[in-house]
Every structure is written in structure tokens, then in C-alpha cells.
LOLOVO-129240 format. One record per residue (C-alpha): residue in three letters; x, y, z. Coordinates in steps of 0.2 Angstrom, whole numbers. Layout:
// residues N
<r resn="ALA" u="X" v="Y" w="Z"/>
...
//
This chain:
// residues 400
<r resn="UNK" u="1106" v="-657" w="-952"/>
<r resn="UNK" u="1096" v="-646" w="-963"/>
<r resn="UNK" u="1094" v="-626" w="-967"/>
<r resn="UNK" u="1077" v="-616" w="-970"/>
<r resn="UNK" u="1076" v="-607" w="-986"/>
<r resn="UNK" u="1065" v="-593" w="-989"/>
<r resn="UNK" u="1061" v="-590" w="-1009"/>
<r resn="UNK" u="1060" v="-570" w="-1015"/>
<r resn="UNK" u="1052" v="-567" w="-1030"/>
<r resn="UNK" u="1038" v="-579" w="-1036"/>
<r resn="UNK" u="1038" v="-576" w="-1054"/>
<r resn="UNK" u="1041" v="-591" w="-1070"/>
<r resn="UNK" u="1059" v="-594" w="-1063"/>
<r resn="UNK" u="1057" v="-597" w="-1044"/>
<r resn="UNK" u="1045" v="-612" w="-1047"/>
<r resn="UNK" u="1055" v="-624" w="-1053"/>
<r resn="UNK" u="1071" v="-619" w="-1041"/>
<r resn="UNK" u="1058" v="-620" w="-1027"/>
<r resn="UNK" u="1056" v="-637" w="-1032"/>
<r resn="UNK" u="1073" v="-640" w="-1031"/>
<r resn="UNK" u="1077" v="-633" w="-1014"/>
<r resn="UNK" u="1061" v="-643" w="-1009"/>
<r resn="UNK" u="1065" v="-660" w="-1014"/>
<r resn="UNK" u="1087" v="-657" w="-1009"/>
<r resn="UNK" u="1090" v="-669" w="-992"/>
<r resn="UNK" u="1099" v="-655" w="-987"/>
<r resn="UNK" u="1085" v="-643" w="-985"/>
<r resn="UNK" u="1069" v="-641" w="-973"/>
<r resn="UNK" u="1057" v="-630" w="-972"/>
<r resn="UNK" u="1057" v="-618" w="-990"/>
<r resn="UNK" u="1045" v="-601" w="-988"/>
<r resn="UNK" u="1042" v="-589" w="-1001"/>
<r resn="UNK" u="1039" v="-571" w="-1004"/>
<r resn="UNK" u="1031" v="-559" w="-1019"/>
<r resn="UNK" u="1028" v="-540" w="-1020"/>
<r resn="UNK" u="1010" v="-549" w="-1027"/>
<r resn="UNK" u="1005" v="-560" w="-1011"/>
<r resn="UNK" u="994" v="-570" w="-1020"/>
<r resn="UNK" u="1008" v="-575" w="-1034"/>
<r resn="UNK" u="1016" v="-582" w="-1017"/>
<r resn="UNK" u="1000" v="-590" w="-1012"/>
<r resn="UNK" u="998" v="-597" w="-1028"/>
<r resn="UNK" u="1018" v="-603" w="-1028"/>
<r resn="UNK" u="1016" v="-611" w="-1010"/>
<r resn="UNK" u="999" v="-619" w="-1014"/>
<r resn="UNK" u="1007" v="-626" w="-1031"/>
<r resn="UNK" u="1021" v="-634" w="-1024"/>
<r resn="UNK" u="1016" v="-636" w="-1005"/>
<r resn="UNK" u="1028" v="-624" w="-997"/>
<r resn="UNK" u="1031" v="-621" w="-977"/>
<r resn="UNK" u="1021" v="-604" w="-981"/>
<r resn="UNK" u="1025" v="-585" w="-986"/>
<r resn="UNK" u="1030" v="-572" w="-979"/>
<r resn="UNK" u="1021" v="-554" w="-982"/>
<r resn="UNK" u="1037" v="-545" w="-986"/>
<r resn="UNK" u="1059" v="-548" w="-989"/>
<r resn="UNK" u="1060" v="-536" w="-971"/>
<r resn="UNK" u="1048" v="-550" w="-962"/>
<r resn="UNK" u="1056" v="-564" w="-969"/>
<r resn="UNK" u="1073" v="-558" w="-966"/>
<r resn="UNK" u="1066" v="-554" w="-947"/>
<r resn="UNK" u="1061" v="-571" w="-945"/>
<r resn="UNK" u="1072" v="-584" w="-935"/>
<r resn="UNK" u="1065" v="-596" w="-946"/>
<r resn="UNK" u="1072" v="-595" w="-960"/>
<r resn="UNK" u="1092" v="-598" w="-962"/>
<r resn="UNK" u="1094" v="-594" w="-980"/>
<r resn="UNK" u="1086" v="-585" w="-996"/>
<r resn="UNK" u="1087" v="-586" w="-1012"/>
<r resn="UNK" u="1083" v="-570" w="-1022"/>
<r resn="UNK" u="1075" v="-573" w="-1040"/>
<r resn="UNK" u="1068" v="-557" w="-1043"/>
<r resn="UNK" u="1071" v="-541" w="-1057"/>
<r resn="UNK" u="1087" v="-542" w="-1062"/>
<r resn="UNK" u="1092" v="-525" w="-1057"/>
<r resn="UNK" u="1087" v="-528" w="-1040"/>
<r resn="UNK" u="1101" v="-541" w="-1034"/>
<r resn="UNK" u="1113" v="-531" w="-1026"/>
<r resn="UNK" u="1103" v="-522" w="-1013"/>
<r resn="UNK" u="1094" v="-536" w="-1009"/>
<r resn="UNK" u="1109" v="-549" w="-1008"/>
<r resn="UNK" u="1116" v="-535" w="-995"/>
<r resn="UNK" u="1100" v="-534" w="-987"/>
<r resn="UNK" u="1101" v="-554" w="-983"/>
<r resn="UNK" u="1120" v="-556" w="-981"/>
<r resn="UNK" u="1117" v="-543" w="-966"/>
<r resn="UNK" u="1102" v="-549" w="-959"/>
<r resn="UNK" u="1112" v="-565" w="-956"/>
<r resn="UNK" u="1106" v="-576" w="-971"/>
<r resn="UNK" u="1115" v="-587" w="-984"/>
<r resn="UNK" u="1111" v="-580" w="-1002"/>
<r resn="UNK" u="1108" v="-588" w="-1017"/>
<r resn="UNK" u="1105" v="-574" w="-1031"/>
<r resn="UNK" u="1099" v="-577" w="-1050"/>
<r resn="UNK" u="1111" v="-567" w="-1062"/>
<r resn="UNK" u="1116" v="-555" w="-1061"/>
<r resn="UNK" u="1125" v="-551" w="-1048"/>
<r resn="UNK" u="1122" v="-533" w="-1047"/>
<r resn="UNK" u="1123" v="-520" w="-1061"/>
<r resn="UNK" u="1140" v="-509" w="-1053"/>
<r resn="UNK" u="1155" v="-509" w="-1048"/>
<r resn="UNK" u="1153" v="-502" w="-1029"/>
<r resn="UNK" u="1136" v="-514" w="-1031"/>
<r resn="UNK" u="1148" v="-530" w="-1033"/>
<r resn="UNK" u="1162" v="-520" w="-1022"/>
<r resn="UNK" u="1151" v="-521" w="-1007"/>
<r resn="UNK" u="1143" v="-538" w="-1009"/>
<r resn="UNK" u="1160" v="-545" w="-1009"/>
<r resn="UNK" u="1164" v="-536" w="-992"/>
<r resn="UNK" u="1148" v="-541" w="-985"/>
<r resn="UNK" u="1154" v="-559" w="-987"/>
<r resn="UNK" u="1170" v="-556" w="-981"/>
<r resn="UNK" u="1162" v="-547" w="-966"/>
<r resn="UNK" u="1148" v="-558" w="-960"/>
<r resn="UNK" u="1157" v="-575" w="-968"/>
<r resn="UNK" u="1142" v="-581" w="-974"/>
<r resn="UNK" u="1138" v="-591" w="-990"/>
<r resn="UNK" u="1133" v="-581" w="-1007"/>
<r resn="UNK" u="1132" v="-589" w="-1025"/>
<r resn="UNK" u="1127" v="-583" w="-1039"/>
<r resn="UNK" u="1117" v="-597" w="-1049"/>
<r resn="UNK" u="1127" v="-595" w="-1067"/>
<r resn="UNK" u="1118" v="-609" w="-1076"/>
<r resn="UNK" u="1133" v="-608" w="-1090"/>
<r resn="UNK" u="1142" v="-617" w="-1075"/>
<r resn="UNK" u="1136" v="-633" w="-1079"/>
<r resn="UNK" u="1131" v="-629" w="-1098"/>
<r resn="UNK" u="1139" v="-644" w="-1107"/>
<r resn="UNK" u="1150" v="-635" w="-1119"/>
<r resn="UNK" u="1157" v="-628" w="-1104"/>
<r resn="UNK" u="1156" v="-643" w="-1094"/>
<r resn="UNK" u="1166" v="-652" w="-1109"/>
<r resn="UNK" u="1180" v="-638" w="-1112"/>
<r resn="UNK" u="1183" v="-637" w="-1093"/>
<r resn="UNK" u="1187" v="-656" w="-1095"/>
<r resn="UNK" u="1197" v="-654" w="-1109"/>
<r resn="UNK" u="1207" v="-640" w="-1102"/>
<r resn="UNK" u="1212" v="-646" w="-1086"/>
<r resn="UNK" u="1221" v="-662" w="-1094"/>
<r resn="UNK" u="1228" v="-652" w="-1108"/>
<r resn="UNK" u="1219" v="-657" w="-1123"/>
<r resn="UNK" u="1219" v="-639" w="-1130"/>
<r resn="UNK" u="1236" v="-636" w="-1129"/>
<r resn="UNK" u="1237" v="-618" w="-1123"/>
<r resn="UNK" u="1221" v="-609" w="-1124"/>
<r resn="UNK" u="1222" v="-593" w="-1133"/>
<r resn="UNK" u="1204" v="-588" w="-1138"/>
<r resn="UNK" u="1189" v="-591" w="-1135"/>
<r resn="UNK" u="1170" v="-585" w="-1138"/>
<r resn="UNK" u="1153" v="-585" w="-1130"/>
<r resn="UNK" u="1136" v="-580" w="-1135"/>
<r resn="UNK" u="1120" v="-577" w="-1127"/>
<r resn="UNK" u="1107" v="-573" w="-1143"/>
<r resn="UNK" u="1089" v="-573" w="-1138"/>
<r resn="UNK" u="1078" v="-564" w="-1147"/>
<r resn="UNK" u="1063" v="-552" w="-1139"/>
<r resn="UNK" u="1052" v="-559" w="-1151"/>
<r resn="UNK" u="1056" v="-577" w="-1143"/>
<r resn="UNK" u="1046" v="-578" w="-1128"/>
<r resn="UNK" u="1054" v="-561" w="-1119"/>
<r resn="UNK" u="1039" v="-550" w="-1124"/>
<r resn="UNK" u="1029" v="-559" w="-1115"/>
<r resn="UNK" u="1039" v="-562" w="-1097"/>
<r resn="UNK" u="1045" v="-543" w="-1097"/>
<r resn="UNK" u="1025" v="-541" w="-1097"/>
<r resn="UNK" u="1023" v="-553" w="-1083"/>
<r resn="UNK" u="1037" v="-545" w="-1072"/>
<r resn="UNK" u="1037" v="-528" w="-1077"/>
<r resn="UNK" u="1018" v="-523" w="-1078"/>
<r resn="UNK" u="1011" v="-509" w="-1085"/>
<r resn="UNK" u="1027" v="-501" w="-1088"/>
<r resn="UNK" u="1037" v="-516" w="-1094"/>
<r resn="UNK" u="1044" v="-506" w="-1112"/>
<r resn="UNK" u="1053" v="-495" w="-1099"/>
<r resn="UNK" u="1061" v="-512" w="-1091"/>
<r resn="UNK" u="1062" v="-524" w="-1107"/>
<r resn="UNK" u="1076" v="-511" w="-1111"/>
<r resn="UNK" u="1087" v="-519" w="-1101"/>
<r resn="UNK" u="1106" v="-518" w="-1106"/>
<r resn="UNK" u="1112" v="-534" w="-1114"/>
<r resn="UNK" u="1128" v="-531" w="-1108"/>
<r resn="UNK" u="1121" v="-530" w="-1092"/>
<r resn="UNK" u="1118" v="-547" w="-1093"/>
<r resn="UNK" u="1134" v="-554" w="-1097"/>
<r resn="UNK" u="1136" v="-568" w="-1086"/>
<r resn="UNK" u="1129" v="-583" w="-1099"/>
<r resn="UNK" u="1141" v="-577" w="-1110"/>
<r resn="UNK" u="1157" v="-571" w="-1100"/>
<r resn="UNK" u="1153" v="-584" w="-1086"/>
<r resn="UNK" u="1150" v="-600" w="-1099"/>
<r resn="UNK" u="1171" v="-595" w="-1106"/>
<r resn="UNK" u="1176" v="-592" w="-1091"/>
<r resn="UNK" u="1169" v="-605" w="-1082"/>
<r resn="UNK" u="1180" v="-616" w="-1092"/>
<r resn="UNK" u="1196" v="-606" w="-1095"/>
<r resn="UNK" u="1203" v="-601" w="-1077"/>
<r resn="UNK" u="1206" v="-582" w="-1080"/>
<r resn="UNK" u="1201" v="-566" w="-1082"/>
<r resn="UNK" u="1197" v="-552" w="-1091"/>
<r resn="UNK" u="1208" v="-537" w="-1090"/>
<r resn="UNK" u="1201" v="-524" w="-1103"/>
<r resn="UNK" u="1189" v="-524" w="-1114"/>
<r resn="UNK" u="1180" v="-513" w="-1130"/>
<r resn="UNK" u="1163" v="-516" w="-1135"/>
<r resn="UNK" u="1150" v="-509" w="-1148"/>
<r resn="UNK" u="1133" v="-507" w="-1146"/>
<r resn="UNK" u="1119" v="-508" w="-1162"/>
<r resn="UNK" u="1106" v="-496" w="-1157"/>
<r resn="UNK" u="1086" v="-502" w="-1158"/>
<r resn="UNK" u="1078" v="-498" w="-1175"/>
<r resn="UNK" u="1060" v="-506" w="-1171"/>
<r resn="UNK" u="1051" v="-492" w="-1166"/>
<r resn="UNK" u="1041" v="-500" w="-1155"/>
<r resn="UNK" u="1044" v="-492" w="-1138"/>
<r resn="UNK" u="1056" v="-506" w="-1132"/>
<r resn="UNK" u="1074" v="-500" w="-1132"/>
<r resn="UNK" u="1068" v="-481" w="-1134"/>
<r resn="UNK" u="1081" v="-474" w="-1125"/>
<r resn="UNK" u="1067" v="-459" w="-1119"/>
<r resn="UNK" u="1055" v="-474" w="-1112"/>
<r resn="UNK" u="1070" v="-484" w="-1105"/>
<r resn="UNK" u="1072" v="-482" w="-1087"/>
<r resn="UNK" u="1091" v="-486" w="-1091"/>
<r resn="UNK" u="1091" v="-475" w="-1105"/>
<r resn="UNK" u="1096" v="-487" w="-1116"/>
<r resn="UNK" u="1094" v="-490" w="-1134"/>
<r resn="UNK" u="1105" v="-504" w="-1137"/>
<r resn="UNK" u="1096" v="-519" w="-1141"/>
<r resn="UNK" u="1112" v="-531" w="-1147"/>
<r resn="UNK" u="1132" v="-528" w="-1140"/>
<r resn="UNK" u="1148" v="-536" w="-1147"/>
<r resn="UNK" u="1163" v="-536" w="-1133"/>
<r resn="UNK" u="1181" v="-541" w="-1136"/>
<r resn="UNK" u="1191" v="-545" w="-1118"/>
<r resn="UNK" u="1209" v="-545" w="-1116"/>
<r resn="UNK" u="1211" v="-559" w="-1103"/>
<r resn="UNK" u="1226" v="-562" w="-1089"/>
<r resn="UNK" u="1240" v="-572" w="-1095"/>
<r resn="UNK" u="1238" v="-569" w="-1113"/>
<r resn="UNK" u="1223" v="-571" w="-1123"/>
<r resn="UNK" u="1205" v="-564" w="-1130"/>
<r resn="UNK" u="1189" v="-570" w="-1129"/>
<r resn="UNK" u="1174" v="-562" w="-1139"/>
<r resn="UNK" u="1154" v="-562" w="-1135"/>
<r resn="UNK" u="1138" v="-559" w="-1141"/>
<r resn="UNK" u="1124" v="-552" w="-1131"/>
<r resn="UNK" u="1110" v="-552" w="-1144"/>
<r resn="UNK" u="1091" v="-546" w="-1142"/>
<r resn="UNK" u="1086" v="-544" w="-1161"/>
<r resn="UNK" u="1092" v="-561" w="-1168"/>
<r resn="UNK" u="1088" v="-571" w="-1184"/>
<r resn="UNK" u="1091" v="-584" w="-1173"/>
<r resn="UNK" u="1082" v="-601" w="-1166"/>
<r resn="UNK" u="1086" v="-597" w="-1147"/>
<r resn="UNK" u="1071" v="-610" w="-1140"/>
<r resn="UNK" u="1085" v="-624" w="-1147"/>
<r resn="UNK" u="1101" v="-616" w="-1139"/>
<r resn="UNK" u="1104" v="-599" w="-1130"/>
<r resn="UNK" u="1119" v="-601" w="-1126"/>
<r resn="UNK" u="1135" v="-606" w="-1137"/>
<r resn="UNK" u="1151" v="-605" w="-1135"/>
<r resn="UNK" u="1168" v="-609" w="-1145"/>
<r resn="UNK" u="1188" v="-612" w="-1137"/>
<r resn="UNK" u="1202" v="-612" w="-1149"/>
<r resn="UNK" u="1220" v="-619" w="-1142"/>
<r resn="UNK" u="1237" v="-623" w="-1150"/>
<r resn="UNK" u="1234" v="-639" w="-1152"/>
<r resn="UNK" u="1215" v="-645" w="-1153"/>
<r resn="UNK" u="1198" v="-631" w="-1153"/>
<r resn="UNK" u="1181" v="-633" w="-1152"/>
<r resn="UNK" u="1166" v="-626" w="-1159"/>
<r resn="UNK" u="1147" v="-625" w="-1154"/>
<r resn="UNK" u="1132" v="-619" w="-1166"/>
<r resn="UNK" u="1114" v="-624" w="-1164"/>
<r resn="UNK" u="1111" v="-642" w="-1166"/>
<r resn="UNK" u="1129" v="-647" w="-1168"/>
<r resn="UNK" u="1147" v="-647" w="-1159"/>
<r resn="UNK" u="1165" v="-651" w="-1165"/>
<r resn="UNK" u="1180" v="-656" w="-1157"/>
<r resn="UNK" u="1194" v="-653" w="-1168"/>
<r resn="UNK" u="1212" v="-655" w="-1168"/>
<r resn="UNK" u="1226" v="-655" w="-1183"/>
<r resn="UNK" u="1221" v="-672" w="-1188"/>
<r resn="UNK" u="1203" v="-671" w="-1192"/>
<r resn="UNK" u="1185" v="-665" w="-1184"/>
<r resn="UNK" u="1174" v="-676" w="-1170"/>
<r resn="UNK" u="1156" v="-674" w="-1170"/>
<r resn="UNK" u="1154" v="-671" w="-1151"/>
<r resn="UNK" u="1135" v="-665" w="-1152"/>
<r resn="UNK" u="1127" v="-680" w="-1144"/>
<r resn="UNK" u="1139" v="-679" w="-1131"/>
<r resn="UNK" u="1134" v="-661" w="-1124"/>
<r resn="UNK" u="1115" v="-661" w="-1130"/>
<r resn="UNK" u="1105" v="-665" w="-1114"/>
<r resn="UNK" u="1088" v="-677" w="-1114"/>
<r resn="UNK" u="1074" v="-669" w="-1111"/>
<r resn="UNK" u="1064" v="-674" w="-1093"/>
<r resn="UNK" u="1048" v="-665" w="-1096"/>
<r resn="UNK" u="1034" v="-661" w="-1109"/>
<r resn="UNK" u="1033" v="-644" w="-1115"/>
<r resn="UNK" u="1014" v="-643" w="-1112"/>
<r resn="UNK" u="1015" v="-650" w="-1096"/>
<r resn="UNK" u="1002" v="-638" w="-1085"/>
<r resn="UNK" u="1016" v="-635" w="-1074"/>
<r resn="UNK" u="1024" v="-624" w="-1086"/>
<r resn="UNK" u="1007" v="-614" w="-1094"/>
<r resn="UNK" u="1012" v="-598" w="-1087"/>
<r resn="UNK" u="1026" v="-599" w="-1097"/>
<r resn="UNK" u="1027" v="-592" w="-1115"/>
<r resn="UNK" u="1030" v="-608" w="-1126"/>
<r resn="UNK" u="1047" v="-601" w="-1134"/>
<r resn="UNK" u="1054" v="-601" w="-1118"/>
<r resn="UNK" u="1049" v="-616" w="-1112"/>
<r resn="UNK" u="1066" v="-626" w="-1118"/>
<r resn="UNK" u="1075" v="-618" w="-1102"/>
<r resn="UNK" u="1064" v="-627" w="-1091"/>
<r resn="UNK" u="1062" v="-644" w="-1097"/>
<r resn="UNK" u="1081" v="-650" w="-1104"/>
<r resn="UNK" u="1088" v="-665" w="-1093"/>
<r resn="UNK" u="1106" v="-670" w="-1092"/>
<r resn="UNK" u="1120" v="-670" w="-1107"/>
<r resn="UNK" u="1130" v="-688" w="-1106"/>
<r resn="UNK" u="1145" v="-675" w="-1100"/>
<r resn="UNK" u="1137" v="-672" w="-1084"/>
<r resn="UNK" u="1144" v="-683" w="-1070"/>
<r resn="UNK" u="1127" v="-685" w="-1060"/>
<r resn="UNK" u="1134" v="-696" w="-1047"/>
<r resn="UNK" u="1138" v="-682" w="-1035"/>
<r resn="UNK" u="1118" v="-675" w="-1037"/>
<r resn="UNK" u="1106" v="-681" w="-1023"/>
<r resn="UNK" u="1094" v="-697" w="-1029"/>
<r resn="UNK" u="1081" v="-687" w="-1025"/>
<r resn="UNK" u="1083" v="-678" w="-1042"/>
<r resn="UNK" u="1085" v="-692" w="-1052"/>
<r resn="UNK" u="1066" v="-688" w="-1059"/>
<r resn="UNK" u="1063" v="-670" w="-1057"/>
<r resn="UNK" u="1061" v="-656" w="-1068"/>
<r resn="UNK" u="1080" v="-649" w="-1073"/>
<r resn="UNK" u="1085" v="-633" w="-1085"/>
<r resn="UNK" u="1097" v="-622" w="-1096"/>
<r resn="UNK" u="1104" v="-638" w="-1103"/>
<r resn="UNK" u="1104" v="-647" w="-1086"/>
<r resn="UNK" u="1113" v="-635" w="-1075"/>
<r resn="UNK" u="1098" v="-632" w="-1062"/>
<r resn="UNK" u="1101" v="-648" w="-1053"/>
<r resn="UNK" u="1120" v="-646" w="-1053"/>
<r resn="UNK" u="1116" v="-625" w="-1046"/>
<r resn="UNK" u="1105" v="-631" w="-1031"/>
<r resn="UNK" u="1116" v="-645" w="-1024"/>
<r resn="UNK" u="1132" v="-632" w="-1023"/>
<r resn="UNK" u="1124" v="-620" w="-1016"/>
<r resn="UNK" u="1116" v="-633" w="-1002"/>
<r resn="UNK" u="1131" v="-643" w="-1001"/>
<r resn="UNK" u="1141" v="-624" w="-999"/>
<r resn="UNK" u="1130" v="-620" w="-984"/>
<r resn="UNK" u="1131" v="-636" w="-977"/>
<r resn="UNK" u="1148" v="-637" w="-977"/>
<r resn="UNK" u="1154" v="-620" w="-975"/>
<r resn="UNK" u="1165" v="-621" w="-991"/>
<r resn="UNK" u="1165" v="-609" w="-1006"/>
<r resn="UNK" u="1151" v="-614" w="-1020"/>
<r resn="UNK" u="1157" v="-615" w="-1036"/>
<r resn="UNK" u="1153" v="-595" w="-1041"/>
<r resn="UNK" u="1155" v="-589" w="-1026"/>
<r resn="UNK" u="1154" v="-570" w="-1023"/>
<r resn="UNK" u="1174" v="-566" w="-1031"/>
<r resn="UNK" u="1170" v="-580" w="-1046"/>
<r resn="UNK" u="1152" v="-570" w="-1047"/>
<r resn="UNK" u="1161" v="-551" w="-1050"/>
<r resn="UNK" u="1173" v="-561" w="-1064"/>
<r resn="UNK" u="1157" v="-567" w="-1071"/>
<r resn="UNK" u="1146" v="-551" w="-1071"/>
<r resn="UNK" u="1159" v="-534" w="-1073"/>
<r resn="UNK" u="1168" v="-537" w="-1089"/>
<r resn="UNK" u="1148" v="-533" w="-1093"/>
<r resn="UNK" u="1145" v="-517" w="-1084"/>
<r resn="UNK" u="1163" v="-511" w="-1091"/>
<r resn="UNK" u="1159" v="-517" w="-1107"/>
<r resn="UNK" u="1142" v="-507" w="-1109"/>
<r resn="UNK" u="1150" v="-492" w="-1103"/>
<r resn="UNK" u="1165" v="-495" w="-1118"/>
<r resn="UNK" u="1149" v="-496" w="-1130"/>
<r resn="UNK" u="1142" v="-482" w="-1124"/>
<r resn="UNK" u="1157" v="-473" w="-1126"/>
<r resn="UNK" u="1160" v="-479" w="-1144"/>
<r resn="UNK" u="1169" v="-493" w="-1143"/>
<r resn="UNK" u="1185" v="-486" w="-1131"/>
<r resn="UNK" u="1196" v="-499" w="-1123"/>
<r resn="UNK" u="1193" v="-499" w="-1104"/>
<r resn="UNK" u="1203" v="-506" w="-1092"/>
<r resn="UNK" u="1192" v="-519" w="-1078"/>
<r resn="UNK" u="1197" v="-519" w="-1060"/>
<r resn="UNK" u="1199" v="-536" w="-1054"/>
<r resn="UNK" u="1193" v="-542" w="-1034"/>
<r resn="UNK" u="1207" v="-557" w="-1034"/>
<r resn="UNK" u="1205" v="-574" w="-1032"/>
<r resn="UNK" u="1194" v="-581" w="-1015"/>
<r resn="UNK" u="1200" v="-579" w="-1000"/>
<r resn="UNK" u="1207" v="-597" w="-993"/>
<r resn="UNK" u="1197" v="-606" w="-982"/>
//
């Protein structure tokens, strides 16, 4: 039995899921819509989809289509994942999940309501460092956790220029301004996806923009915002910290690694930079970078990926790290196109084998508001100096 998915938001990310979705047993007929109709046309025509839809309203009218999946401005998710939930659709959503707390508050009461599937597609879920110290904390090999730290550093220069530009038009400087913080979820979700938590308070601090180049110009941003790099310190249930980085303005190689991320315990910790990765314990240190580097499954310059600026292009083309247990994906992926360090296969098949089953995917809508408020809190805590706030928590998900 299959399920019809309707794609919304046809820009350099929805390609490649579309793919995806296309080529997953588990799905039929895949549609796609775009505020730009021909970047749909051009999306259908590229990777011969069922067809588009002229607007989100008339795909969401259509009895066609069972699911969506909603890849479009960050800042946008909320609405429209409420929008979907209540028109009777399953939801995937790109990260964020929504930039508030009453934004996340009535997601999660949607799902409740309407009992419908919603994920949020965290690809620091399946990153391998995370992947790994999931592993290693579930058999004990930390002893108990106590700290831990993730980094999201990209720098605008790296490719992000250019896809603000794409997306956000003629008035992209007002949008490139985005709130690092109020995109938490590589960072938060990559710790948290491995240490079963959460945070409880947090302070942060904010650097403000010194470029001068309209991005970041907190009279220009349509978030007024001026801080182009933030540094949060959570206090976590059960006794604990962990610490990231959301950085914009980065000396930084990001086209090698985005995302890193570092667990200390009692007994063993580990630690991530660029190019390498330790396991290390009271006896002596492991090189473990081989074990979480994935291989690469497509060429950079391969003319699927032209509309992509060249920096970015890493977070397209990585395949599978020898951590990733593969044997649950379907066959049909074995040769496609995966990314973010091979967590795009792993993303599609929970939130396909979630529909199909009528289970909770793996960041499901209560996992998702774990992932994404510590952020929103955070930024406020900057934006008031660095004050510790306290972070409400929805609990845990509701048993099946």
C-alpha cells in the first residue's frame, strides 16, 4: 500500500528529497508546488513527477494527495505544517520546526487532535557522530554523560550568499539575516539526538555583525536582527550542560564539515573536528575518523547539482559512513544521491515507514520542539544580554 506526496517549495533542497520520496516502494504518485510555477515545472520535468499543483491551498484541496512535505523559507514552517495537519495531510517539514513557542505549542496540538503523522527532517539525526555516540551511549560506553557540545559553523561567504539570493529575491539582505539561533536544530538536535534529555535553561550571547554590508543590518532585517554568530550554554534534565555554536562569520572550512559535535562522560569522551574524530577513554585515544566519514555517491559537478553554489554542494553528494546500519533502508537507494553525511536516506524511509505504519517517526512533533526551542529561548537570552532563561518542556510522546 502506498501514500501520495505533494512537494511545497521547489527550491535546491526539494530536488534531491523528491528523488527520494520518488524512488521509496512506499510511496506513489509525488506532486510539487512553488510560489514560481515554472520552478515547479522545471522540478517535475527534471525528475518526472505526477505533476504540480498551482498553489499549497489546491494541493491541500486535492484528494489526491495524502501527504506533503514542506521544504520551503524557514520562517514559513509552522503555518504551513498547521495548514497541512488540518487539511488532513501527513507532514514532513525541513527545519525548523517553527520560530515560537505558541508556533510549536499549536503544531503539537494539531498532531494530538487530527492524530496524523508530522516529522521534522533533522539531518543531525543520522549524522555519524551522532549515530556513533547514540551507540555508545545506550551500552554504556561513556559512563555517565555529563557534557557535551554541538556546532553548526557555516560561513555566508560559503555558498549562503548565493542560496538567500535564490530564495529570497530581491530582498534577500532583509531574509539572509536570519537568527542563527533560530536555527538550532543541527546543533541542539545532533547532542540531543544521542543523549536522551533535555534542556532546561539556557544563556546565550550573541556577536553582533561588523560587515557592513547590508546582511545582518538590524534596520534591513526583517527580524531585526544583527547577530550574525551565537554561543548557548543549556542546562539539561538530569544533571548536565551541553554548549553550541551557531556561526555565520566563521574562519572555517564548512564545505568539509558543518556540523560537529563532542560528548564527554565519566568514563570514556569523544571528540569531532574537521577531518578527524577520537574516541578516548583513561587509557589512550582511538582514531574513529574513518568510521564516521561517509563516501561520497556523486560528483560535485554533476549537472544535477549546477544550481547549486559549488561550496554547498558537500551537503548533497556525501553517501553513507561505515556507522550507518543500511540494512533497514530500501534497495532502491542503494545508488541514489544521499546528504548531510548520509542522513537523507535514513529521513525519508522514517517518515514513509511512520505513515505507513502509523508509528512515531523518529523526530516526531514532541522530539522536533526539544530540537528547535532551546533556539528560540536561547536567542531571546542573547538578545537580553546573556540572562539565564528557563525553557518550557512539551513532555515526552504520547504512547501509542
Amino acid at each position: 500500500m502506498t501514500f501520495s506526496l505533494g512537494i511545497v517549495g521547489a527550491g535546491q533542497f526539494s530536488g534531491q528529497f523528491a528523488k527520494l520520496f520518488l524512488a521509496h516502494p512506499g510511496v506513489g504518485d509525488v506532486y510539487v508546488t512553488d510560489l514560481l510555477p515554472e520552478r515547479a515545472e522545471r522540478l517535475a520535468a527534471a525528475e518526472g513527477l505526477s505533476g504540480t499543483f498551482p498553489s499549497y491551498q489546491a494541493m491541500l484541496e486535492s484528494e489526491t494527495v495524502d501527504a506533503v512535505a514542506i521544504f520551503t523559507q524557514r520562517w514559513t514552517h509552522g503555518p504551513l505544517v498547521v495548514q497541512g495537519l488540518n487539511a488532513g495531510k501527513h507532514v514532513y517539514s525541513a527545519v525548523p520546526m517553527a520560530i515560537t513557542h505558541d508556533e510549536i505549542a499549536t503544531i503539537i496540538d494539531t498532531v494530538r487532535a487530527t492524530g496524523l503523522t508530522y516529522m521534522m527532517g533533522e539531518t543531525s539525526q543520522y549524522n555519524p557522530a551522532t549515530v556513533h555516540a547514540r551507540d555508545r551511549i545506550a551500552d554504556g560506553a561513556f559512563g555517565r554523560l555529563f557534557y557535551a557540545e554541538g556546532d553548526y559553523v557555516h560561513d555566508m561567504d560559503l555558498g549562503f550568499y548565493e542560496a538567500y539570493q535564490y530564495s529570497g529575491g530581491e530582498n534577500w539582505k532583509a531574509t539572509a539575516s536570519y537568527p542563527p539561533l533560530l536555527y538550532p536544530t543541527h546543533s541542539v538536535g545532533g547532542v540531543l539526538g544521542a543523549w536522551r534529555t533535555h534542556a532546561v535553561n539556557v544563556s546565550a550571547i550573541g556577536v553582533r555583525d561588523d560587515r557592513g554590508d547590508g546582511v545582518f543590518d538590524e534596520e534591513i532585517s526583517q527580524f531585526g536582527n544583527d547577530f550574525s554568530n551565537a554561543t548557548a550554554l543549556f542546562e539539561v534534565a538530569g544533571g548536565g550542560s551541553f554548549r553550541t555554536n551557531e556561526f555565520r562569520r566563521v574562519g572555517y572550512p564548512s564545505h568539509i564539515r558543518e556540523s560537529r559535535f563532542r560528548f564527554f562522560g565519566t568514563e570514556a569522551s569523544m571528540e569531532q573536528l574537521a577531518t578527524v574524530a577520537f574516541w578516548q577513554d583513561k587509557k589512550g585515544v582511538k582514531d574513529i575518523s574513518e568510521l564516521l566519514e561517509p563516501k561520497t555517491t556523486l560528483s560535485p559537478d554533476d549537472p544535477s547539482l549546477r544550481h547549486i553554489a559549488p561550496e554547498l554542494r558537500s551537503a548533497f553528494t556525501s553517501g553513507s559512513a561505515p556507522v550507518h546500519d543500511r540494512a533497514r533502508l530500501p534497495r532502491e537507494f542503494d545508488h541514489l544521491p544521499n546528504g548531510h553525511e548520509g542522513s537523507h536516506h535514513f529521513l525519508v524511509d522514517d517518515f514513509v515507514t511512520a505513515v505507513a505504519t502509523r508509528t512515531l517517526p523518529s523526530v516526531n512533533a514532541w522530539v522536533a520542539a526539544r530540537y528547535t526551542l532551546p533556539g528560540i529561548v536561547a536567542h531571546e537570552s542573547a538578545r537580553q544580554g546573556g540572562v539565564r532563561l528557563e525553557i518550557p518542556d512539551f513532555g515526552d510522546a504520547p504512547a501509542a
